[in-house]
C-alpha distance (Angstrom), angle and dihedral (degrees) to the residues before:
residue distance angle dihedral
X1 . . .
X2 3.81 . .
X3 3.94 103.9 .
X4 3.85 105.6 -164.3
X5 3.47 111.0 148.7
X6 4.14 146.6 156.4
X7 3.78 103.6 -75.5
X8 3.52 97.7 -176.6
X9 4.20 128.5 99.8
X10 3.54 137.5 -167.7
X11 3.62 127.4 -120.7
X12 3.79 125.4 -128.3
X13 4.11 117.4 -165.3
X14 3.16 104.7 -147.5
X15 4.07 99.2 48.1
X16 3.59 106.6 36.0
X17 4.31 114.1 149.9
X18 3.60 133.3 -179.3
X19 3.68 119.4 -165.1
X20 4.17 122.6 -175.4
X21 3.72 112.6 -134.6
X22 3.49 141.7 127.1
X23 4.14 126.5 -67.1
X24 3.45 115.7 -156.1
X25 3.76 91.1 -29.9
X26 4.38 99.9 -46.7
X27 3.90 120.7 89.0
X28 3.94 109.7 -91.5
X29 3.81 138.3 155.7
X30 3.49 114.6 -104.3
X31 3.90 111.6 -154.5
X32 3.69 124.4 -152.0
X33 3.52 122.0 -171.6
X34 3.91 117.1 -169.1
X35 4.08 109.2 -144.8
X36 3.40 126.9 -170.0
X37 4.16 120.8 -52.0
X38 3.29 149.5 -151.3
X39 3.93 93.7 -145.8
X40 3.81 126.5 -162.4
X41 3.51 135.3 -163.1
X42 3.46 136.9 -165.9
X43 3.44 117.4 -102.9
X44 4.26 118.2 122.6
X45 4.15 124.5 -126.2
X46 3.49 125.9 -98.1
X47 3.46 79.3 -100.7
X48 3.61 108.6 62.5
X49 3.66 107.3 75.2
X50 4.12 92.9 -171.3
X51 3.20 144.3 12.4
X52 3.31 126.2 -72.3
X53 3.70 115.3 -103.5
X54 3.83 141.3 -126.8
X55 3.96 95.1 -134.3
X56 3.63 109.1 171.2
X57 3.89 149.6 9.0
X58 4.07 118.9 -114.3
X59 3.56 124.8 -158.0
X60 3.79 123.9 -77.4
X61 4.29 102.8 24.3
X62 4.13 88.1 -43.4
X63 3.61 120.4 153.5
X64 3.93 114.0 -161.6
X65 4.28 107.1 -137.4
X66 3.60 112.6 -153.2
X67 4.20 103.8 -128.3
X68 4.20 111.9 -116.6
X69 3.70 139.6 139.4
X70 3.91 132.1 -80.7
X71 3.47 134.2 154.8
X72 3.66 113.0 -104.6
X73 3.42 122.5 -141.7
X74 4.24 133.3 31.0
X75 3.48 135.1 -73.2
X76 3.75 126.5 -100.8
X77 3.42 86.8 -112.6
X78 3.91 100.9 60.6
X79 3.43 117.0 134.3
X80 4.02 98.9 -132.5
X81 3.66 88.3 22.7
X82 4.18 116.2 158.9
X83 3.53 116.7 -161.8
X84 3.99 90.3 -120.3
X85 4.12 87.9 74.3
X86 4.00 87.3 69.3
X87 2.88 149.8 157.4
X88 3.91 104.5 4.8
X89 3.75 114.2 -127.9
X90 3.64 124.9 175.3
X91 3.38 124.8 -109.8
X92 3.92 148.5 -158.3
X93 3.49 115.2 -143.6
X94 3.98 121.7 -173.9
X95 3.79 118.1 -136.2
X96 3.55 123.1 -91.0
X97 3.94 147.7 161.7
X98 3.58 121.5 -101.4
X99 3.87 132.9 -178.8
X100 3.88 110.8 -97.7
X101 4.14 80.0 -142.6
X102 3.48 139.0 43.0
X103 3.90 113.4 -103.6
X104 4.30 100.3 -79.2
X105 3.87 115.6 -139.0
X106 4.09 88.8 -114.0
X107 3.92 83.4 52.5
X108 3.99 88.9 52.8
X109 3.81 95.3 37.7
X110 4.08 92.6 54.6
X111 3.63 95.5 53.2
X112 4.25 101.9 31.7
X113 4.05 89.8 35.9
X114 3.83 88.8 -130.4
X115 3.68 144.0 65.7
X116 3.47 121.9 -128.5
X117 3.89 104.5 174.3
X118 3.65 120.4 111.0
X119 3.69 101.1 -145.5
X120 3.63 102.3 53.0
X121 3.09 129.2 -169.6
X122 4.22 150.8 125.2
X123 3.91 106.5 -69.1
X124 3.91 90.2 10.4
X125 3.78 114.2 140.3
X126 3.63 118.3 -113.5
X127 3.78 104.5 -92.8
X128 3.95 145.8 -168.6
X129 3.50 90.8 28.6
X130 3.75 128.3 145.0
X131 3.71 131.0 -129.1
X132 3.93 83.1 -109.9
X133 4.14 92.6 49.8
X134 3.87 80.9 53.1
X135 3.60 99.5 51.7
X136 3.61 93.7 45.0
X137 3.90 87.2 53.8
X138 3.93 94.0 56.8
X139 3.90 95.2 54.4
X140 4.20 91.8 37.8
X141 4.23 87.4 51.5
X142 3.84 90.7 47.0
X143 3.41 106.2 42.7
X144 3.86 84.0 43.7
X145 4.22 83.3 60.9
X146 3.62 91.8 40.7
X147 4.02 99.5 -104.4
X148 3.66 133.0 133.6
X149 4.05 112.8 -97.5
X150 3.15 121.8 -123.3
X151 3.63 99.8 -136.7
X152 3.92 141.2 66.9
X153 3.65 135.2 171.8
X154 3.63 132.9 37.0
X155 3.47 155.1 -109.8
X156 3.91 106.3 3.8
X157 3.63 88.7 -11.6
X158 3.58 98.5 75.3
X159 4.04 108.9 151.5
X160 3.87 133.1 -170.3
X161 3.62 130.1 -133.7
X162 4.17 103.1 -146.9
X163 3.77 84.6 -168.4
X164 3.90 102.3 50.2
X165 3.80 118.9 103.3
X166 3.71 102.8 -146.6
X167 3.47 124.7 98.8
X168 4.06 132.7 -66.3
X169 3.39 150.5 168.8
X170 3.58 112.7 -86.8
X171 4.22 117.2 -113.2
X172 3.33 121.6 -108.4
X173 3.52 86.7 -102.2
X174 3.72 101.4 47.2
X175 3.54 86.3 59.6
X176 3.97 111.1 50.7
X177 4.15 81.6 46.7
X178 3.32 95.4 53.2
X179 4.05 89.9 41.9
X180 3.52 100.7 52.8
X181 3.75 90.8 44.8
X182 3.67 96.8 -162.8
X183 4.15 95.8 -37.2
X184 3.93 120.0 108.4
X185 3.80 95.7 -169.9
X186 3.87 119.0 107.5
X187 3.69 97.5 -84.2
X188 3.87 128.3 18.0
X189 4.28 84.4 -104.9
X190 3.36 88.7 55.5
X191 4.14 141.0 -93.7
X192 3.72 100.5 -42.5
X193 3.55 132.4 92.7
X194 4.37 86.9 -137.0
X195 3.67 89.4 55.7
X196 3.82 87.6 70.5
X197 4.51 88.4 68.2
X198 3.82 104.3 110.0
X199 3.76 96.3 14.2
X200 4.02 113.4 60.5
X201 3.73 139.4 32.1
X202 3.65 106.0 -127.8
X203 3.71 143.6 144.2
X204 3.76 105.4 -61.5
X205 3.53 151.2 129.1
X206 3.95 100.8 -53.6
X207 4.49 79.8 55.8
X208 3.59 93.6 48.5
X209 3.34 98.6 58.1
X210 3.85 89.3 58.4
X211 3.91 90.0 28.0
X212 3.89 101.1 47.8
X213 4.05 88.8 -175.3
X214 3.39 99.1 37.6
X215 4.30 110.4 133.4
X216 3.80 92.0 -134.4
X217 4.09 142.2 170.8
X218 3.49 111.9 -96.9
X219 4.02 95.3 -114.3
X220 3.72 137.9 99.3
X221 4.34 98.7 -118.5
X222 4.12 83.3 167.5
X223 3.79 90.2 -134.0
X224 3.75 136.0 84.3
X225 3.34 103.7 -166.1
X226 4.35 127.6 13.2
X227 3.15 117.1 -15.3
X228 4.38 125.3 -152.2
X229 3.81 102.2 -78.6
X230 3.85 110.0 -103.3
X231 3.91 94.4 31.2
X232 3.89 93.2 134.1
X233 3.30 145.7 35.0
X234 3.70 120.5 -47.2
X235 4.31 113.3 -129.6
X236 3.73 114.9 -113.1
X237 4.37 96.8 -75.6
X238 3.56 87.5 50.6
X239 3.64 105.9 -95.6
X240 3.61 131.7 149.6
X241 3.59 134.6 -139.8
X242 3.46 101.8 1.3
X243 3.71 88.0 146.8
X244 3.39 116.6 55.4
X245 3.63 142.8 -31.7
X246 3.25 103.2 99.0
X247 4.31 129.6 -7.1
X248 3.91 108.8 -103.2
X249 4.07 118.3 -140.2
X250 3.52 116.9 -116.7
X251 3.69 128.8 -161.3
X252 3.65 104.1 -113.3
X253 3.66 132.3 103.1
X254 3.94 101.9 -121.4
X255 4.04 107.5 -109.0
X256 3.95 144.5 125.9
X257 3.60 124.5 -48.7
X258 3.99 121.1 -130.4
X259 3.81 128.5 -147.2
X260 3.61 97.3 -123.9
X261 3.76 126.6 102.9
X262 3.81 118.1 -105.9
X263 3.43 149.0 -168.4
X264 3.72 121.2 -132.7
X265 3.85 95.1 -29.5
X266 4.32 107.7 -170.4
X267 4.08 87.9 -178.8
X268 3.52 147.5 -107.3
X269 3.92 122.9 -18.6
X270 3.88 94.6 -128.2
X271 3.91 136.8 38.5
X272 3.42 134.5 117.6
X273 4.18 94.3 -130.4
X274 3.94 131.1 56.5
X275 3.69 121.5 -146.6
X276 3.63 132.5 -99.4
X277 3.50 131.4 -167.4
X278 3.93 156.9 -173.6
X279 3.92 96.1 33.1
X280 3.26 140.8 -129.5
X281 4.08 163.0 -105.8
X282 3.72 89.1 -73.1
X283 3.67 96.0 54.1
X284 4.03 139.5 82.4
X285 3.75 123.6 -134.8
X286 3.64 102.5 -76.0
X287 3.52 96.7 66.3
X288 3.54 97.5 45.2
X289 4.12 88.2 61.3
X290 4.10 118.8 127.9
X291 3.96 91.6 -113.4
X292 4.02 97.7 32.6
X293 4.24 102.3 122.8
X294 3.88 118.8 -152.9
X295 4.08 125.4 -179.8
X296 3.57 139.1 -177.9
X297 4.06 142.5 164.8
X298 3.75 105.8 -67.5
X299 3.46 89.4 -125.6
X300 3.88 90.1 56.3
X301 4.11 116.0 124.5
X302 3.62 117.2 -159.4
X303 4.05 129.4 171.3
X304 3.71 86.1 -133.1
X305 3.86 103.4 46.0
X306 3.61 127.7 91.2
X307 3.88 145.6 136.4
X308 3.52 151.6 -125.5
X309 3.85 135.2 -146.4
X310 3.71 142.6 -118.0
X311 4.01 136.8 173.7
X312 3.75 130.1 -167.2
X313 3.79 122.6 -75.0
């Protein structure tokens, strides 16, 4: 496919980030510039009287998530907050499978024929791989299992079939619902950085001693850079990783967020950037929150971004 695409992205004062990692395999400063959101917390309707529930296992690591409401986004009162995570507006999310893991580097290699990350390893998720390497993956695993991609088009031009059974990239939506699992505090473990030990990869202790100015998470992780997918504990619906390790591609274009409710929102039409979230081994706690919003040029590599997969329910 011919991948020529907008390579510039606009700057944002008050949420402007700078994270150290590796671009297509040589030291470089990625920057991240936080825009202006449509944030979305998680907090049910009146008319949900539980949460929703993980009710079955699909083939090949799947978990099915049972559609509901939340409000997307964080609170005003956030500690971490950036502006880009407002306003909160509810919204209706349909259900969905998504992979229990991220997408593993053996995963990757099987169905691309080559392994791009640069901290290989068994277990290791697929890394330094752009938006566009991720793409291509979805429609190469399901027309390798005889479904319908999801995609068409190229370069810039990429376009989505709602309909299509093969596998995607979750929305940006899809994935902060299925990451808080039912919480609204900061993480899905709850509002403090320490509730993060046993359940993300982050910048921490076991980094600082190789990173002596490192900002890190006061916790011991035991890794300093990826760690085998599945290493910690899964969040309430089953998922793994949804802290950490490495930043996950979503579908959307990176844009504003509005206050009113929706219904399955996949993003603005336009915008140079698509949106990444969860962070990563390179980052402290306040990146790694449930409504914390990340973008880059899709045909950005990094040695701590990655992605995971979802199909229609």
């Amino acid at each position: 496919m011919d991948y020529n695409l907008l390579s510039e992205q606009k700057t944002h004062q008050d949420s402007r980030q700078f994270r150290l990692a590796v671009y297509a395999g040589k030291p470089a400063f990625g920057i991240f510039v936080s825009l202006v959101f449509l944030p979305l917390f998680c907090v049910f309707s009146s008319s949900c009287s539980s949460l929703p529930v993980v009710n079955e296992e699909f083939p090949g690591g799947f978990v099915h998530i049972n559609g509901g409401n939340f409000f997307m986004g964080t609170p005003n009162t956030e500690a971490g907050r950036f502006n880009n995570e407002g306003p909160q507006c509810q919204v209706t999310v349909s259900s969905f499978y998504m992979s229990k893991y991220q997408v593993t580097q053996q995963e990757y290699a099987g169905i691309m024929g080559k392994n791009p990350a640069y901290f290989k390893g068994k277990g290791l998720p697929a890394e330094t791989v752009s938006w566009f390497d991720a793409i291509a993956y979805c429609n190469a695993r399901s027309l390798k299992e005889g479904l319908t991609p999801a995609y068409t088009g190229s370069g810039a031009d990429i376009r989505w079939d709602r309909k299509a059974n093969g596998y995607r990239l979750p929305t940006e939506a899809e994935w902060e619902y299925a990451c808080r699992a039912g919480t609204t505090t900061r993480y899905w473990s709850g509002n403090g950085e320490e509730t993060l030990a046993g359940k993300a990869n982050a910048a921490d202790l076991s980094a600082q001693k190789r990173y002596k100015n490192w900002a890190i998470v006061n916790i011991q992780d035991g890794f300093v850079h990826t760690a085998p997918v599945g290493k910690f504990m899964a969040n309430p619906w089953g998922l793994y990783d949804m802290h950490g390790n490495v930043w996950e591609w979503c579908w959307d274009r990176y844009g504003s967020y509005s206050a009113r409710s929706k219904t399955d929102p996949y993003g603005p039409l336009f915008g140079a950037g698509r949106v990444m979230r969860g962070g990563s081994w390179y980052n402290s706690g306040y990146k790694l929150r449930s409504g914390f919003r990340n973008y880059d040029i899709p045909s950005a590599k990094y040695n701590n971004v990655g992605f995971r997969i979802v199909r229609n329910a």
